[in-house]
Each structure stands twice: as C-alpha cells, then as structure tokens.
C-alpha positions as CSV (number, residue, x, y, z in Angstrom):
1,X,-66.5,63.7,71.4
2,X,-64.5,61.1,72.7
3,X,-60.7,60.8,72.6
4,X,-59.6,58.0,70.3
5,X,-58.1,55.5,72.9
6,X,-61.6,55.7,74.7
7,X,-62.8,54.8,71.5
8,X,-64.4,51.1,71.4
9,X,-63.0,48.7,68.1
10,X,-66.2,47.3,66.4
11,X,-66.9,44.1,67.4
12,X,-65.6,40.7,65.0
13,X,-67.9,38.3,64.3
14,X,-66.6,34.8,62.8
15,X,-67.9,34.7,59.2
16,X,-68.0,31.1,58.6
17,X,-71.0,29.7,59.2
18,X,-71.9,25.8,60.2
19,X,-73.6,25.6,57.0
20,X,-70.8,27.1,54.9
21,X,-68.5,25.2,56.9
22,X,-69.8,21.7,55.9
23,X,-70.5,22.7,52.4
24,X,-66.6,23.4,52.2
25,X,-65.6,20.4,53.8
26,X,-68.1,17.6,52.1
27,X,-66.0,17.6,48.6
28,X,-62.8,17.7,50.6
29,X,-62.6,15.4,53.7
30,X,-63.8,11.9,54.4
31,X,-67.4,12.0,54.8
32,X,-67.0,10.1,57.9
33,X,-64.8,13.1,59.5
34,X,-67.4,15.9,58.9
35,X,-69.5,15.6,62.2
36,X,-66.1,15.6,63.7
37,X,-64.9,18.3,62.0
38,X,-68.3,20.3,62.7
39,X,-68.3,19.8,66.8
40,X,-64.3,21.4,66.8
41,X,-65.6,24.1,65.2
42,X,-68.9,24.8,67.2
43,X,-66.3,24.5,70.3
44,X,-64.2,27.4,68.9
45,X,-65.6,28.7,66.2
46,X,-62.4,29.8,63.2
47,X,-62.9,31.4,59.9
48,X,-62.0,28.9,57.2
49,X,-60.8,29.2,53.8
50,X,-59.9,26.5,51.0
51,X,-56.9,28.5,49.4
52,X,-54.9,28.4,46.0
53,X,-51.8,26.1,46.3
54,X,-49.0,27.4,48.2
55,X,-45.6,25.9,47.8
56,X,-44.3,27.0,51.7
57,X,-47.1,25.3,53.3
58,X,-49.7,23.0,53.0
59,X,-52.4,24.7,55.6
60,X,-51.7,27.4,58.0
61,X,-53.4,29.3,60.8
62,X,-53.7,33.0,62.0
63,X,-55.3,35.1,64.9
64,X,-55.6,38.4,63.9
65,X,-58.3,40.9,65.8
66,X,-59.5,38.5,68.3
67,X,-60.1,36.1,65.6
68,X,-58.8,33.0,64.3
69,X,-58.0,32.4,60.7
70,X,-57.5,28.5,58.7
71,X,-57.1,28.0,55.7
72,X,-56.0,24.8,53.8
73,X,-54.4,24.2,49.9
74,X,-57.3,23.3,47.6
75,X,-54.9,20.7,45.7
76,X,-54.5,18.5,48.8
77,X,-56.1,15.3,48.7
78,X,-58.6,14.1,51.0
79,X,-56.6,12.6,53.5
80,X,-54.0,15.2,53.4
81,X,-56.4,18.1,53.5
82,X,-57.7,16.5,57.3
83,X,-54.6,16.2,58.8
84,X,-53.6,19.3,57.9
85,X,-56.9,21.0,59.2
86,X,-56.8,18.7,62.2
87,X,-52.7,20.1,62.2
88,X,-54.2,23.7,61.7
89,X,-56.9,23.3,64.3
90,X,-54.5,22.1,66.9
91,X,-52.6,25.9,66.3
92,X,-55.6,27.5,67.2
93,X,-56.4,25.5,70.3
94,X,-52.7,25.9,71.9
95,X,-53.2,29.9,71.1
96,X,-57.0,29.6,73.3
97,X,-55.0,28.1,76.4
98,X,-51.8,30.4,76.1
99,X,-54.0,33.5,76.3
100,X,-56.0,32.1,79.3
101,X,-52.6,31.5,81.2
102,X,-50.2,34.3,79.2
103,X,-48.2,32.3,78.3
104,X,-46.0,32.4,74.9
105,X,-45.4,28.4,73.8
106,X,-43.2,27.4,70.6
107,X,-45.2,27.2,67.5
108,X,-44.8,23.4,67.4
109,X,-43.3,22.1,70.4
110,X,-44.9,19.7,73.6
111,X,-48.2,21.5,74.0
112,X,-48.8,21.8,70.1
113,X,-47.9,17.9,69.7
114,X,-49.9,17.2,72.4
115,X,-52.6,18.9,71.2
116,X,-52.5,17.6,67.5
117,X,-52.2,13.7,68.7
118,X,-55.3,14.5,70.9
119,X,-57.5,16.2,68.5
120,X,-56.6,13.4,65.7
121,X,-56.8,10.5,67.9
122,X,-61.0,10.4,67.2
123,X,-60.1,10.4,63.7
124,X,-57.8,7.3,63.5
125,X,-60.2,4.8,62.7
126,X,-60.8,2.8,59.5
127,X,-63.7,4.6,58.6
128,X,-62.4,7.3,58.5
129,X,-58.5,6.2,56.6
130,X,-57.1,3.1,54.7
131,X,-55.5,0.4,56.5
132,X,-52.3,1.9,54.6
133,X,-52.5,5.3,55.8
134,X,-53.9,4.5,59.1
135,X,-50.8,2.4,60.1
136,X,-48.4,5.2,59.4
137,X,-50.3,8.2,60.7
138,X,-50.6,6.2,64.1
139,X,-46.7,6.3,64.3
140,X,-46.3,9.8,63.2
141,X,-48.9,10.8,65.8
142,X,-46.6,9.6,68.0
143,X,-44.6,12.5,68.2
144,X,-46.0,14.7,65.1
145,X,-43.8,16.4,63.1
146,X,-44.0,20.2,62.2
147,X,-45.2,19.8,58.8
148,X,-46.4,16.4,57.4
149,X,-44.0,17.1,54.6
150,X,-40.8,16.4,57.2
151,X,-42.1,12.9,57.8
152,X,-41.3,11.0,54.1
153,X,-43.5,7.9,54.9
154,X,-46.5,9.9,55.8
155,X,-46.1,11.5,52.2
156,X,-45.8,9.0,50.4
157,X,-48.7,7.2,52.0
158,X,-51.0,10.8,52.0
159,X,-49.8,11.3,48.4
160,X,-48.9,14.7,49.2
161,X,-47.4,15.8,46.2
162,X,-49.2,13.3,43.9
163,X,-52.1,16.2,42.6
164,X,-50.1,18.8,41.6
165,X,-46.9,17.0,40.7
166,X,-45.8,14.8,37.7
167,X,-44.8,12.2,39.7
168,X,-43.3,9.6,36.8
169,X,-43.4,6.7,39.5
170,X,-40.4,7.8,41.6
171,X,-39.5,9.4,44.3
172,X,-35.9,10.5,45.4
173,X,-35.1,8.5,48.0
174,X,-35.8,5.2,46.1
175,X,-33.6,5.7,43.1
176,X,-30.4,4.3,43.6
177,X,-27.0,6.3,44.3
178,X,-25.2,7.8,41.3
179,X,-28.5,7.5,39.2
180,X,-28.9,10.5,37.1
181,X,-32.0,12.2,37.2
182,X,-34.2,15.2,36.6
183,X,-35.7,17.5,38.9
184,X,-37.4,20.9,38.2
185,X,-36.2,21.2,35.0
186,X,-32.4,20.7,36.3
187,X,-30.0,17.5,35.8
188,X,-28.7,16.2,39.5
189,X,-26.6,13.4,40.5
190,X,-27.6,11.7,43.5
191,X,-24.9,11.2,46.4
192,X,-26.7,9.9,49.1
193,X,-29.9,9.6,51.5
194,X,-29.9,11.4,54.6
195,X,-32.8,11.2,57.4
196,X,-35.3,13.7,55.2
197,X,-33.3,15.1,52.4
198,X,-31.0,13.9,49.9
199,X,-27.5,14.6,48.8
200,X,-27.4,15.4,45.4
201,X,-25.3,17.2,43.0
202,X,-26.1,19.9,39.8
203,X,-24.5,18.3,36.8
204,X,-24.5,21.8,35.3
205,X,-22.5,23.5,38.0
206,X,-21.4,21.0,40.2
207,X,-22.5,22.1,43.5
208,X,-23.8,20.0,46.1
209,X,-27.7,20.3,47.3
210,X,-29.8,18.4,49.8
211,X,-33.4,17.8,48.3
212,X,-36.5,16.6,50.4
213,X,-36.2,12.6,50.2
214,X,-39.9,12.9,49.0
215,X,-39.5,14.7,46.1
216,X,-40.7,13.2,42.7
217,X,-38.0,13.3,40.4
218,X,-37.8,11.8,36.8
219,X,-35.5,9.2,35.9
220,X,-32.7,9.7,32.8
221,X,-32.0,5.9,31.1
C-alpha cells in the first residue's frame, strides 16, 4: 500500500469543449469575435461558465487544481460580455507566464494591462464594435482599468448597467448639483462629481456618501 504523499492526484481534464464553447459564446458575443475567441482558447484551453448576475463583478477568473476557471454574468450585453472575457482571459494568461518564471505579479498591474491591450487589440475593429464604442474602448485600452465599471465613459458607451437596471434616462454624473434624486430606493442630494464617484448626501439621515458616477439614478421634479 502506498503512503498517502506517494499517492498520485487524478489527473484534471478541462471540461469545456470547442464545441460547447462556441455554442455558449454565439448568443453572447459579436459573431465576428468567435473565431477569435475560439483560437485563445485552443492556445490555453479554460473552463467557461455563463453565470447568474453578480453585483461584485462583472466576470472573473480562477485556477484551482492546475486548472483555470472563467466565467462571465449572463445579463451583460454583447459588448460588455467580450471585454470582460477578453479582461478575464488576460488573468489567466499573466497566471501561465508567472508559473513558468515564479513569479507573483499584482492582480491588475503592468503585465495584466499589457496583456489585456494585447489580447483585445485584434478585436478593435468595426466589425467587430460600433464606431461609438470603438472610439472609447481604444482610449481605455490605453492603460485599462481594473474593472470596466471604474472607467464611466466605457459604461456608459457598453451599456453596462442598462439590462438589469431601470435606468429612467439618467445617470448620476449628468444631473446637475443640488438636484434631488432617487437611488436604490433612498432619497440623496447630490454635492458634487468627483473623478469616478459622486458626492452625495442621504436626505433621511444626512450623511455624506460617494456613489459610482455611473450609477442610474431617478430624477424627483
């Protein structure tokens, strides 16, 4: 019998398969992207799943028993739903090349940013976005943000929030200061705009709060 450390772990195999993988993909990126998409994966190979929506994060990545895990919020958009696979991809790249050289890089510092504008740069093309998206995704590849969600042009022009929030035809940062409005069920004042978030305060209790510049909020007349 052998002792337990001699024992060998079964070996993972990646459960998504090319064919599962497009099947997944073809109601939920541009079709033009797919082929894309499809050579990443048969590069590095990743388990994919479409998840339930998540209010912490639009995507996010895993490696867990020398395998990698992505998985992406059903309730993104098109648009959205790439970049954040291309964002999620990106994750799993940097973790290949710190295990070849041991090394420990910050989640979403130079090599991940490098990374992500690398991978995406195939992708931004008109076939594959609108002239209106494309234009602003160029400049946030730039120097890409940790989450889309920190950049407030690139959600307003990916729609981020516009599938699974009431959006009334505002957003926070456009409404001008003192306006009284409603967010979340809650009555705020607004203060002031800030890079990403705005100032705003409670009318119930008073106290100041900074809110993602983003956010759709409904206006009180």
């Amino acid at each position: 019998m052998l002792f337990g450390f001699l024992k060998k772990k079964p070996v993972s195999t990646v459960q998504t398969s090319t064919v599962k993988l497009e099947n997944l993909l073809s109601a939920k990126i541009p079709e033009s992207a797919i082929p894309y998409v499809l050579r990443l994966w048969a590069e590095h190979p990743f388990n994919f799943a479409i998840s339930r929506s998540r209010k912490t994060c639009l995507g996010n990545y895993r490696f867990k028993d020398n395998q990698h895990y992505i998985s992406v919020n059903t309730d993104s958009n098109c648009y959205s739903f790439l970049v954040t696979l291309i964002h999620e991809i990106a994750h799993q790249h940097v973790t290949l090349k710190a295990r070849l050289f041991r090394s420990r890089p910050a989640p979403h510092g130079i090599e991940w940013k490098t990374t992500f504008s690398q991978l995406m740069s195939p992708l931004l093309t008109t076939e594959v976005f609108p002239d209106e998206i494309l234009k602003v995704l160029k400049r946030h590849m730039i120097n890409p943000a940790a989450s889309s969600t920190k950049d407030p042009e690139l959600v307003k022009v990916l729609g981020i929030l516009d599938e699974n929030e009431d959006v009334e035809g505002f957003v926070l940062s456009e409404i001008p200061t003192g306006k009284i409005f409603v967010f979340k069920n809650k009555k705020y004042k607004k203060i002031e705009n800030r890079r990403t978030r705005t100032l705003v305060e409670c009318q119930s209790s008073k106290k100041k709060y900074t809110i993602a510049s983003y956010a759709p909020i409904q206006i009180i007349d």
